[in-house]
N, C-alpha and C positions, 0 to 999 in steps of 0.2 A: 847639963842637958844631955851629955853624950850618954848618960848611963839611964839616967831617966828616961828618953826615948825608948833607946832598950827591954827596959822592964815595960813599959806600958804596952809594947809590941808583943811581950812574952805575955803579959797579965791578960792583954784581950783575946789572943789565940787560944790561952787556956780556956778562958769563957767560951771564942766561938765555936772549939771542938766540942766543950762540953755542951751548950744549948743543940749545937747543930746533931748532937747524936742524942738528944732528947724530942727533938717534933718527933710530934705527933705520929705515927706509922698511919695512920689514916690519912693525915692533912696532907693536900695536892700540894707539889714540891714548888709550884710557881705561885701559890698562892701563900704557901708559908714563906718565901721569898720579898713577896712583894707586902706583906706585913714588915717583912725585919729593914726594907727600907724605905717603907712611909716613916716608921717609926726613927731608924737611924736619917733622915731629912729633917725631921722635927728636932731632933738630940741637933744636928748641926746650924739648923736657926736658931735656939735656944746658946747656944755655945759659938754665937758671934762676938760678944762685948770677953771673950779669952782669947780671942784672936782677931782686934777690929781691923776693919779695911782703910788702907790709905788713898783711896783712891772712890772715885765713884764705883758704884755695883756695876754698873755700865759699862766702863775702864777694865772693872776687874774680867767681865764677862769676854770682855773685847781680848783680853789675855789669854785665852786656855787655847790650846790648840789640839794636835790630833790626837794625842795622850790622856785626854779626859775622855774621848769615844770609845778610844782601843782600853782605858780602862776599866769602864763601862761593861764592856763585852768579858772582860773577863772576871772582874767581880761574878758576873753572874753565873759565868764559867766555872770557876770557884766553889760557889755556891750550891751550883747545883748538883756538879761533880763530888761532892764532898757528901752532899744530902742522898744521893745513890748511895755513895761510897759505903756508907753507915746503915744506911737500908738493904745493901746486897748482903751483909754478915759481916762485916771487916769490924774488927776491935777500933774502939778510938784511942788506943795505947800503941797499936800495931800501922793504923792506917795512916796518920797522919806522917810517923817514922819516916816510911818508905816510901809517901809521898814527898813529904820537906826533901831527903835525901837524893833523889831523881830531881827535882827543883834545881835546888842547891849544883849539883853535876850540871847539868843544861845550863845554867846562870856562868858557869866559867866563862866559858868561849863568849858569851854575848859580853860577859862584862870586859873580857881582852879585846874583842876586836871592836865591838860600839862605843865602850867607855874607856877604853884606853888603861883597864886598868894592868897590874904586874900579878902574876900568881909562883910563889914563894914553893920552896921545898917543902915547907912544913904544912902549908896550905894543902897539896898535892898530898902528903901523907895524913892527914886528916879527912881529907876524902875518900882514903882506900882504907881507914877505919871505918869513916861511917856504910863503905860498901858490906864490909863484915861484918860489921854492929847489924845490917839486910839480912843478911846472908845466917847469919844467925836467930835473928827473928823467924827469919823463913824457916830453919829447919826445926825452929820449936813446933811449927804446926803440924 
């Protein structure tokens, strides 16, 4: 599963960048949104008996806490930021980059001090690649 997860997180980013830089240049940014998740709600009722519930709906409901709100808000953060993104001129080859990679930097420090995690020397020199791998994008424009 470790690697499978993996690919399926690379396989659907490729898709979202690529549909997400395909709307429409006409279609209202919040209403081409709220098509991709009537539609992703119906893919997730359809695709209950791949992942059944052990519990009543009720139980499960009774589960989720402030992290499905705060997720909420930023899916659509996401979305909509990216739907600009691609509308203002930015390449979907250039924008996603420099996005993921400012991500990625900011996600350090939350994952050392919230999640307790270690970040390694090699980790740290992988990051000040991916700042030049920017840094070089940037200066191709």
């Amino acid at each position: 599963m470790f690697y499978i997860s993996i690919g399926i997180v690379i396989l659907a980013n490729v898709l979202y960048h690529t549909a997400q830089k395909s709307v429409a240049p006409d279609a209202h940014p919040l209403v081409a949104t709220i098509v991709a998740y009537f539609v992703a709600i119906v893919i997730c009722v359809l695709a209950f008996p791949l992942f059944p519930i052990q519990n009543t709906l009720q139980e499960e409901f009774r589960r989720i806490n402030w992290s499905s709100y705060a997720l909420a808000l930023s899916i659509v953060g996401v979305e909509l930021g990216y739907l600009l993104v691609y509308r203002s001129g930015w390449d979907v080859s250039i924008g996603s980059v420099v996005a993921n990679v400012a991500i990625a930097i900011m996600l350090i420090p939350i994952g050392i001090w919230i999640f307790k995690e270690s970040v390694s020397w090699t980790t740290i020199a992988g990051v000040a690649l991916c700042l030049v791998g920017v840094a070089l994008i940037a200066a191709k424009k």
